[in-house]
VOPAGU-2260 file (C-alpha; in pm, 1 decimal, decimal comma):
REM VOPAGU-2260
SITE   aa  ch    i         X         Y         Z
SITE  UNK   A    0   12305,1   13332,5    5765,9
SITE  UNK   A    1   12633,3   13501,9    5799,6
SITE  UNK   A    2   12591,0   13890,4    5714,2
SITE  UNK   A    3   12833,5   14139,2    5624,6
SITE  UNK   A    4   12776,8   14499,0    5695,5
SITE  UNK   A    5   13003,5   14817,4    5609,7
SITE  UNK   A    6   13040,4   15067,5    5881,5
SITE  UNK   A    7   12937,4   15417,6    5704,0
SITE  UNK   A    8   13207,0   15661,6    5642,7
SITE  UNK   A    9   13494,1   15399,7    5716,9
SITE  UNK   A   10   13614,7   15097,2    5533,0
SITE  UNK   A   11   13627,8   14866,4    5827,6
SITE  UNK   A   12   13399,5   14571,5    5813,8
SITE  UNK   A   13   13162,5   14445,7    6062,3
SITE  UNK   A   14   13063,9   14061,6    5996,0
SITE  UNK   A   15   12803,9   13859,5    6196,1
SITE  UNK   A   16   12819,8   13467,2    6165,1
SITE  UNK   A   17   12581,6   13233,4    6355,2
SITE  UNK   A   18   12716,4   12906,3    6439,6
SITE  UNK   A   19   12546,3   12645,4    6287,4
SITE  UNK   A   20   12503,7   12307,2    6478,3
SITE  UNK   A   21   12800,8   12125,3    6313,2
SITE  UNK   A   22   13072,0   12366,7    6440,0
SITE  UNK   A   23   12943,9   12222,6    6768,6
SITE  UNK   A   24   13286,0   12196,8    7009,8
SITE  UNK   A   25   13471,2   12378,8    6743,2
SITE  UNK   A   26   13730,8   12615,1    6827,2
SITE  UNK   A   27   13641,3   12958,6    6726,1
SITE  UNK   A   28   14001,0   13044,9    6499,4
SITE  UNK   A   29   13969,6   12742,7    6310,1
SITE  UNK   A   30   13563,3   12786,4    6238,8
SITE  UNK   A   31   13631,9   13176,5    6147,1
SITE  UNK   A   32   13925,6   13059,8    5901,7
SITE  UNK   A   33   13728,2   12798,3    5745,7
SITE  UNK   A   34   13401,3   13048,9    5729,8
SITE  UNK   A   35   13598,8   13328,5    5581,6
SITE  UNK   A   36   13822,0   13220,2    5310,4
SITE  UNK   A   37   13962,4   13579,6    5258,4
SITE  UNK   A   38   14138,5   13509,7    5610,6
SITE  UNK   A   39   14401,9   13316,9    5696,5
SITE  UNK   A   40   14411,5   13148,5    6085,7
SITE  UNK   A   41   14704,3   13406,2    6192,1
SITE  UNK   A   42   14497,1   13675,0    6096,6
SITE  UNK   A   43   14150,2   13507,6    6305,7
SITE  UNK   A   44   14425,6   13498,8    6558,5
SITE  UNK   A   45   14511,1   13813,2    6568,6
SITE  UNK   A   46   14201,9   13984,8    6520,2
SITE  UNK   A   47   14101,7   13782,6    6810,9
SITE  UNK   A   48   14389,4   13865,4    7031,7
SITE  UNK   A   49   14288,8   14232,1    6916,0
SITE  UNK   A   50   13976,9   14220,1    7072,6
SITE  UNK   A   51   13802,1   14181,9    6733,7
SITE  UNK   A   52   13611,1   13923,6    6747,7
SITE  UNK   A   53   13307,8   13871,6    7003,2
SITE  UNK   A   54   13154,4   13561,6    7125,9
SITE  UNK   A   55   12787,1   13602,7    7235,3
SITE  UNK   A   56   12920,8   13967,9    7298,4
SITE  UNK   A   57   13193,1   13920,8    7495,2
SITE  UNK   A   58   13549,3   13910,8    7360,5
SITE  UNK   A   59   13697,8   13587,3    7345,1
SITE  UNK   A   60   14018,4   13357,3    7323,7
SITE  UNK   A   61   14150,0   13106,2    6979,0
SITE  UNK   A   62   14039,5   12832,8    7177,6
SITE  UNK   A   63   13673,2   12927,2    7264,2
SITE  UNK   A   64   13428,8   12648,1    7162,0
SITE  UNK   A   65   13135,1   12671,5    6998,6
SITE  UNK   A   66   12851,3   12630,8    7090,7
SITE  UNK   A   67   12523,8   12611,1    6845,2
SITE  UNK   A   68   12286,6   12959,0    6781,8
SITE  UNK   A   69   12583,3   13182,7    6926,6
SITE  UNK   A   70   12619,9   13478,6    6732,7
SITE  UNK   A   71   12983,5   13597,7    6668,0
SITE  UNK   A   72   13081,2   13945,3    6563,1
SITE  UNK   A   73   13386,6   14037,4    6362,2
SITE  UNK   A   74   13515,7   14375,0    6296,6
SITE  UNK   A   75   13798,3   14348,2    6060,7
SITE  UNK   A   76   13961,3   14713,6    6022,9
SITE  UNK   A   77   14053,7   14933,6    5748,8
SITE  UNK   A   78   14359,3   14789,0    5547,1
SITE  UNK   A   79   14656,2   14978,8    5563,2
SITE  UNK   A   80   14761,5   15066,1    5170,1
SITE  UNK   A   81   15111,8   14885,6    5118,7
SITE  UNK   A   82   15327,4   15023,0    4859,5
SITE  UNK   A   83   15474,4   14705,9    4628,9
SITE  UNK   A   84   15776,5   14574,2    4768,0
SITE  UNK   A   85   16040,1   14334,5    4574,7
SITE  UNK   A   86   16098,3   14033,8    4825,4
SITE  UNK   A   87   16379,2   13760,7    4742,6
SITE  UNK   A   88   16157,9   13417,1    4725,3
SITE  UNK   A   89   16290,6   13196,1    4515,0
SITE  UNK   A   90   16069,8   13063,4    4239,2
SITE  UNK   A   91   16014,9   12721,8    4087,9
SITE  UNK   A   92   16070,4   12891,7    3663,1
SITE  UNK   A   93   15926,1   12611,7    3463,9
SITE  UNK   A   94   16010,5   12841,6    3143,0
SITE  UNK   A   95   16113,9   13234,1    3076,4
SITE  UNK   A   96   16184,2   13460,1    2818,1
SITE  UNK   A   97   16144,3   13836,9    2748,1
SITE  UNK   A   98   15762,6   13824,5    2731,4
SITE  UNK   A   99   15637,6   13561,5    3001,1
SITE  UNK   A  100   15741,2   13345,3    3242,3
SITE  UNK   A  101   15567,5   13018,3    3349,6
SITE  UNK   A  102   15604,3   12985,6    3731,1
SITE  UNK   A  103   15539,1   12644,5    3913,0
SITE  UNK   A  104   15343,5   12822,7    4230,4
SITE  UNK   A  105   15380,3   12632,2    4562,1
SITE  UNK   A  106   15065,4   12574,4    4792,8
SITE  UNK   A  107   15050,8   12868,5    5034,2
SITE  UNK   A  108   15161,6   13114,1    4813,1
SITE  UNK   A  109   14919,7   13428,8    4799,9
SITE  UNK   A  110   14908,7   13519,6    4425,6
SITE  UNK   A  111   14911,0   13964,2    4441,6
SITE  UNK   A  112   14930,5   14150,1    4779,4
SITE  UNK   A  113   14572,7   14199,3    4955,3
SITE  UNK   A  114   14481,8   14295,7    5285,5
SITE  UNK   A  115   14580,6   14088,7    5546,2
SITE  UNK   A  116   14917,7   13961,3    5285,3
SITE  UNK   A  117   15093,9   14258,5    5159,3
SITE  UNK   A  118   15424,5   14033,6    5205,6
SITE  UNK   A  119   15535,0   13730,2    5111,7
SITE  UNK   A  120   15387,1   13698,1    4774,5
SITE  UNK   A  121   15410,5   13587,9    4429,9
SITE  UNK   A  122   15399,1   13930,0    4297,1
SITE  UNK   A  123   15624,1   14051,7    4545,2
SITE  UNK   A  124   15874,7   13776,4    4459,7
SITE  UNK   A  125   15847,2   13849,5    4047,6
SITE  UNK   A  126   15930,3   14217,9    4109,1
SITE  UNK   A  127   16266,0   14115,0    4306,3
SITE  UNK   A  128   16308,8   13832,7    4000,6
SITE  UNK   A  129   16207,7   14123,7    3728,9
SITE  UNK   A  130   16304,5   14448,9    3820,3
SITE  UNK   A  131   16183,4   14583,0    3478,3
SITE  UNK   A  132   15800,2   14411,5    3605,2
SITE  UNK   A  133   15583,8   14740,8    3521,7
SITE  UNK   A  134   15246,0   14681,3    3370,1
SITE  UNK   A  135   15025,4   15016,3    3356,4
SITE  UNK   A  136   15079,0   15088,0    3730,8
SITE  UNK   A  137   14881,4   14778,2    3820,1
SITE  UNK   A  138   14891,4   14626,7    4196,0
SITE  UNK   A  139   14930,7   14308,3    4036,5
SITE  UNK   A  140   15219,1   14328,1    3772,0
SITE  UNK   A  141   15214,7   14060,9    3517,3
SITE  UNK   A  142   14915,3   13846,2    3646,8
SITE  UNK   A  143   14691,8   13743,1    3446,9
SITE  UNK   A  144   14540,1   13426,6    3584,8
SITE  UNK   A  145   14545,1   13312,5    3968,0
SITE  UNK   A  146   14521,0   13037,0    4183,9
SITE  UNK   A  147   14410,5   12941,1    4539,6
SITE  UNK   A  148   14652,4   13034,3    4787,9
SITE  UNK   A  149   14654,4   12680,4    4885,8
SITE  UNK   A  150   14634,2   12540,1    4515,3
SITE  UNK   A  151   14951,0   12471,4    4358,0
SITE  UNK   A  152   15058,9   12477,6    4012,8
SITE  UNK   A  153   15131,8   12652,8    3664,4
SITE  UNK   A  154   15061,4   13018,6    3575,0
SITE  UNK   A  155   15162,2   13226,7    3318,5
SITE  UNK   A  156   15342,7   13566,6    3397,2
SITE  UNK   A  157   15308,7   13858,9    3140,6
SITE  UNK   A  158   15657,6   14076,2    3137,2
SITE  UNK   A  159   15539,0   14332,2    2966,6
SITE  UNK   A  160   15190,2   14523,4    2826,2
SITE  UNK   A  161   15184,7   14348,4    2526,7
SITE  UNK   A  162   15217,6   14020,9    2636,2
SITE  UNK   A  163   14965,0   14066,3    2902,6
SITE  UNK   A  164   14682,0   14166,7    2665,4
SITE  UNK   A  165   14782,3   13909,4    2448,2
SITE  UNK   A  166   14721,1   13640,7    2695,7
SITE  UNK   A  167   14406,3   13818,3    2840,9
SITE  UNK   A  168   14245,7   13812,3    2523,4
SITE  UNK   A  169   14345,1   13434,2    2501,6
SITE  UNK   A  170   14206,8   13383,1    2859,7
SITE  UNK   A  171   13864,4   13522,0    2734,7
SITE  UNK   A  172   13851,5   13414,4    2422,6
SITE  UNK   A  173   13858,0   13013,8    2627,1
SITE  UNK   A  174   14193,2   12933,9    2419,0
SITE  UNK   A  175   14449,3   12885,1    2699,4
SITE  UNK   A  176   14446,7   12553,9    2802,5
SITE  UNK   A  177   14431,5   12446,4    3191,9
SITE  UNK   A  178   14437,3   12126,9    3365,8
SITE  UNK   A  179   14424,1   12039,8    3732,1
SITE  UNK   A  180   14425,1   11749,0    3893,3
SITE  UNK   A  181   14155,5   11656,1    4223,7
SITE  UNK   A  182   14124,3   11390,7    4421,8
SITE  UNK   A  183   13767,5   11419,5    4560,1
SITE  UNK   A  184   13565,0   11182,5    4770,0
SITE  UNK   A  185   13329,5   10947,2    4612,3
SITE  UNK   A  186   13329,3   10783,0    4265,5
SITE  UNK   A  187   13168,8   11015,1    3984,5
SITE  UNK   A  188   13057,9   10901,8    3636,5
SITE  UNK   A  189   13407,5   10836,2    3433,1
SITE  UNK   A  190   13398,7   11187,0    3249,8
SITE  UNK   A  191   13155,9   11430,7    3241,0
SITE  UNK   A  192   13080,7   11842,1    3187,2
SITE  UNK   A  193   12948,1   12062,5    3474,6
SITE  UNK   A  194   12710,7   12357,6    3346,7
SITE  UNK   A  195   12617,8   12579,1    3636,4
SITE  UNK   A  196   12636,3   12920,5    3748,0
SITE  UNK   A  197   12825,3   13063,8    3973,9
SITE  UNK   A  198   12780,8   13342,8    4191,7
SITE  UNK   A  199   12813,1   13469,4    4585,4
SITE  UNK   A  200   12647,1   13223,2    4794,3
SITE  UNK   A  201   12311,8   13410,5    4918,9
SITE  UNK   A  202   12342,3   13211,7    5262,3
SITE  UNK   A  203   12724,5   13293,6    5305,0
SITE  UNK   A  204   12890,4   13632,1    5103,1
SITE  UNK   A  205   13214,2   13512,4    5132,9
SITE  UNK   A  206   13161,7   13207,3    4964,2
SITE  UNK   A  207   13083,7   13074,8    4639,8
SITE  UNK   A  208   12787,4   12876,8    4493,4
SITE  UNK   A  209   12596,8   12727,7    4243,2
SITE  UNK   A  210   12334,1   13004,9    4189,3
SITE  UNK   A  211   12097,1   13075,6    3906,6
SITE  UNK   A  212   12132,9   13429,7    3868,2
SITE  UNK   A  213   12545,5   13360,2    3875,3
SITE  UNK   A  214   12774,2   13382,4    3573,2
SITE  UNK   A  215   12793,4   13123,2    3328,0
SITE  UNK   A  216   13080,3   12820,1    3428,5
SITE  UNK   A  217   13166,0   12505,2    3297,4
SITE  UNK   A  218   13408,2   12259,2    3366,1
SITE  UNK   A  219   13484,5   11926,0    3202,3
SITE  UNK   A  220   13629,5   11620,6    3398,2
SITE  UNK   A  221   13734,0   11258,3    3368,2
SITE  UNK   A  222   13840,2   10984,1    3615,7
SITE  UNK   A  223   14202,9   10916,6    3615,1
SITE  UNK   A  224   14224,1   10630,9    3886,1
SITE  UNK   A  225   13966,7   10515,9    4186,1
SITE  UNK   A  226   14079,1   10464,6    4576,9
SITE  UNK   A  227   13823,1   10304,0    4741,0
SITE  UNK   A  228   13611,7   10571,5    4833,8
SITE  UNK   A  229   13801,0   10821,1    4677,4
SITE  UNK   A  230   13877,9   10942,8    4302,0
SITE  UNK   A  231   14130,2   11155,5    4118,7
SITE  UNK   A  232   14002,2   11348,7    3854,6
SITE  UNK   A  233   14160,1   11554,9    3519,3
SITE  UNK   A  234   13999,5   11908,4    3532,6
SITE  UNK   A  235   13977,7   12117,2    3274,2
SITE  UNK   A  236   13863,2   12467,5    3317,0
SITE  UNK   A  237   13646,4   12579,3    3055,3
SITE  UNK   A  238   13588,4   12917,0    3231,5
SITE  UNK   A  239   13761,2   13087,6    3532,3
SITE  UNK   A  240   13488,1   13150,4    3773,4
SITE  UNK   A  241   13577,4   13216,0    4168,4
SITE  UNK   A  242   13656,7   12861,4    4369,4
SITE  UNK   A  243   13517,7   12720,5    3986,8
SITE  UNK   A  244   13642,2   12352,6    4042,5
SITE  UNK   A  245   13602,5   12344,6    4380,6
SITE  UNK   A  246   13287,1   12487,6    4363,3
SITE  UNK   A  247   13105,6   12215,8    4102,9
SITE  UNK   A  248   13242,9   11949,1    4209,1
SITE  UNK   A  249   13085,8   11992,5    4550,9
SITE  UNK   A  250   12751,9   12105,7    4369,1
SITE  UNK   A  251   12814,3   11761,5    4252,5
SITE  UNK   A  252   12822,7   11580,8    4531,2
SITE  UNK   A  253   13179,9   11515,5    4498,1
SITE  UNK   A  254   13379,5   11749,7    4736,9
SITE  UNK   A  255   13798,7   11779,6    4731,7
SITE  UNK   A  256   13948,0   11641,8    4970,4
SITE  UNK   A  257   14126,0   11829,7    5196,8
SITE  UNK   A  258   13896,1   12177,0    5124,4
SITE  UNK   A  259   13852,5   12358,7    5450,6
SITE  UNK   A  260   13555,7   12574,6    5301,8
SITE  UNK   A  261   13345,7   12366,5    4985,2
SITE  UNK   A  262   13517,3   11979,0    5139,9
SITE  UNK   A  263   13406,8   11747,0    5357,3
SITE  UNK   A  264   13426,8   11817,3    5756,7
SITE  UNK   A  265   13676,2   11569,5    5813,0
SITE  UNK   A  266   13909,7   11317,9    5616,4
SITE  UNK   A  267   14165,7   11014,3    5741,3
SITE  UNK   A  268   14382,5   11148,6    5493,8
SITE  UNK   A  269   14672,4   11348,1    5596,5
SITE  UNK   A  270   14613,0   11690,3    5456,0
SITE  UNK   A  271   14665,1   12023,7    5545,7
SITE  UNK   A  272   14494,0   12208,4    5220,0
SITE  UNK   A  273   14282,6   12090,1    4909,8
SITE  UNK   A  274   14413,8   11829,7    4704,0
SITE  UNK   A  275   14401,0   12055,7    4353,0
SITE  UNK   A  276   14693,8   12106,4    4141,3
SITE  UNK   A  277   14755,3   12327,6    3844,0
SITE  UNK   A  278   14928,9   12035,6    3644,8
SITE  UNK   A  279   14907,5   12119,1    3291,4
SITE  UNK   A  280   14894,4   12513,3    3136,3
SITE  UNK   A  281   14906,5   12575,2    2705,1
SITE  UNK   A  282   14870,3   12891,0    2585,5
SITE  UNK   A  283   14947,6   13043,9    2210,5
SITE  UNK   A  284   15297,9   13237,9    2285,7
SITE  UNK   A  285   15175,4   13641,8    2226,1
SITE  UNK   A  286   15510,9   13728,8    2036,3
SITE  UNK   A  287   15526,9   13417,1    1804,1
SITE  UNK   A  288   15189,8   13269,3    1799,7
SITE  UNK   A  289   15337,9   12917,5    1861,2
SITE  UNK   A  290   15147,2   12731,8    2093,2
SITE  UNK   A  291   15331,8   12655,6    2436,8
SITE  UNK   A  292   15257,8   12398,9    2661,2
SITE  UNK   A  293   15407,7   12307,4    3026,1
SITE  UNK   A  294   15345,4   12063,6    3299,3
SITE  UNK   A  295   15425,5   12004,5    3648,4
SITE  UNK   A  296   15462,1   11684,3    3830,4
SITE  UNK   A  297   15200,2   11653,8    4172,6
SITE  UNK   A  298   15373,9   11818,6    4444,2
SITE  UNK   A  299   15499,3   11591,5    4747,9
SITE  UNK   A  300   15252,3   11650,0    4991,3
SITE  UNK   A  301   14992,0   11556,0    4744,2
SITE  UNK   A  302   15186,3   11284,3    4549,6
SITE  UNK   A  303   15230,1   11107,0    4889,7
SITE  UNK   A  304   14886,8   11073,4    4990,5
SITE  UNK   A  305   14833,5   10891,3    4636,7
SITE  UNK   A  306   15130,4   10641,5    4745,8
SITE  UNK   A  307   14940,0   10599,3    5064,6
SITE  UNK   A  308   14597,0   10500,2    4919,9
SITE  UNK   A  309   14774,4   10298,6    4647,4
């Protein structure tokens, strides 16, 4: 059981993970990276080349292998506050008016500045866009849903305080419509609903699980075409729950392809993140009450590995 532990009177983290037999001969960045999805591999990397990270007590090197029953330790400092920082990135605009924007969000994209990212981000890249981006003094201006860093696809960007309670309240209220599309492994029922919980796994804090004491989730899907052993599915988010799709459809018994944390350990398919796409967003517009709907095609890199299969 991986276990996280606060140091008292700092806000530096000390985390313990124990390697569990099928990391056997895996090297110890990519393991970390895949164990904590709050990290990306450069930061493993550099925590390790900081002398961070210690194998069976020792510091080590990226490359280490593992080795069953060793216990790693990770001490991940105190993040540095980061003032906001307008950053010139250009932006796929599906649509954009005084109130919202809908942005097309690339895979690898952090959504809002965190520790570990304060550059390079979507929110960082809307302030250069919209100067005039100032909601209530909030770290993340405008958001008010988010994706996976490595999940691509539609969100909606509120300009202003209005429009972002507006589209809150829609968010809550389970009016805003949101599709994704998944290519998983195996061959589920055609459609079907998924009613479980979800909550911090008890095994593993810094992931997600199917728990009974978690909040309520559901998500609806249906099978859009079959490869062989494989399956690409219509997703449609009934809540907004943590890792929600990726999360039930391994609880399933139907992982994504391509997931480095809820997937399978390893795939033919040439992928270097989760096959999960943000494809369709609707939403009622907060100044007119029309209702607004948007789409974006399957990005190359995912569109590719369909024309592979097919």
């Amino acid at each position: 059981m991986n276990e996280v532990v606060a140091i008292e009177g700092l806000d530096a983290e000390e985390r313990e993970l124990i390697v569990p037999s099928e990391a056997s001969g895996q090297r110890i960045d990519r393991f970390l990276a895949a164990s904590m999805p709050d990290l990306s591999r450069t930061q493993v990397q550099r925590l390790i080349e900081q002398g961070m990270v210690l194998y069976a007590g020792r510091p080590t090197r990226a490359s280490q292998p593992l080795h069953p029953g060793t216990i790693i330790h990770v001490t991940i400092p105190p993040p540095v506050p980061v003032e906001l920082m307008p950053e010139s990135i250009p932006l796929d605009i599906v649509y954009e008016d005084a109130d919202v924007a809908v942005i097309n969000k690339p895979a690898g994209m952090v959504v809002h500045p965190a520790p570990g990212h304060p550059r390079g981000t979507l929110v960082n890249a809307l302030l250069a866009r919209y100067p005039d981006l100032a909601i209530s003094g909030e770290v993340r201006p405008g958001i008010v849903h988010r994706l996976d860093r490595d999940t691509s696809g539609l969100l909606v960007i509120a300009r202003h305080d209005a429009a972002l309670r507006a589209l809150v309240e829609q968010q809550q209220a389970r009016r805003m419509r949101k599709i994704y599309q998944a290519l998983v492994v195996g061959r589920p029922p055609v459609c079907g609903t998924i009613d479980a919980p979800i909550g911090r796994d008890p095994r593993d804090r810094l992931r997600m699980a199917v728990v009974a004491d978690g909040r309520p989730a559901r998500t609806h899907y249906r099978v859009i075409a079959t490869f062989g052993d494989y399956s690409l599915l219509e997703v449609q988010l009934e809540t907004g729950r943590t890792h929600q799709i990726r999360v039930h459809l391994r609880h399933l018994g139907y992982p994504i392809v391509g997931d480095p944390v809820y997937g399978p350990r390893r795939s033919h398919l040439r992928l270097t993140r989760q096959f999960l796409h943000a494809g369709q967003l609707g939403f009622f517009h907060p100044r007119d009450g029309q209702w607004r709907e948007f789409t974006a095609p399957l990005p190359s890199d995912l569109s590719s590995v369909l024309n592979a299969m097919q």
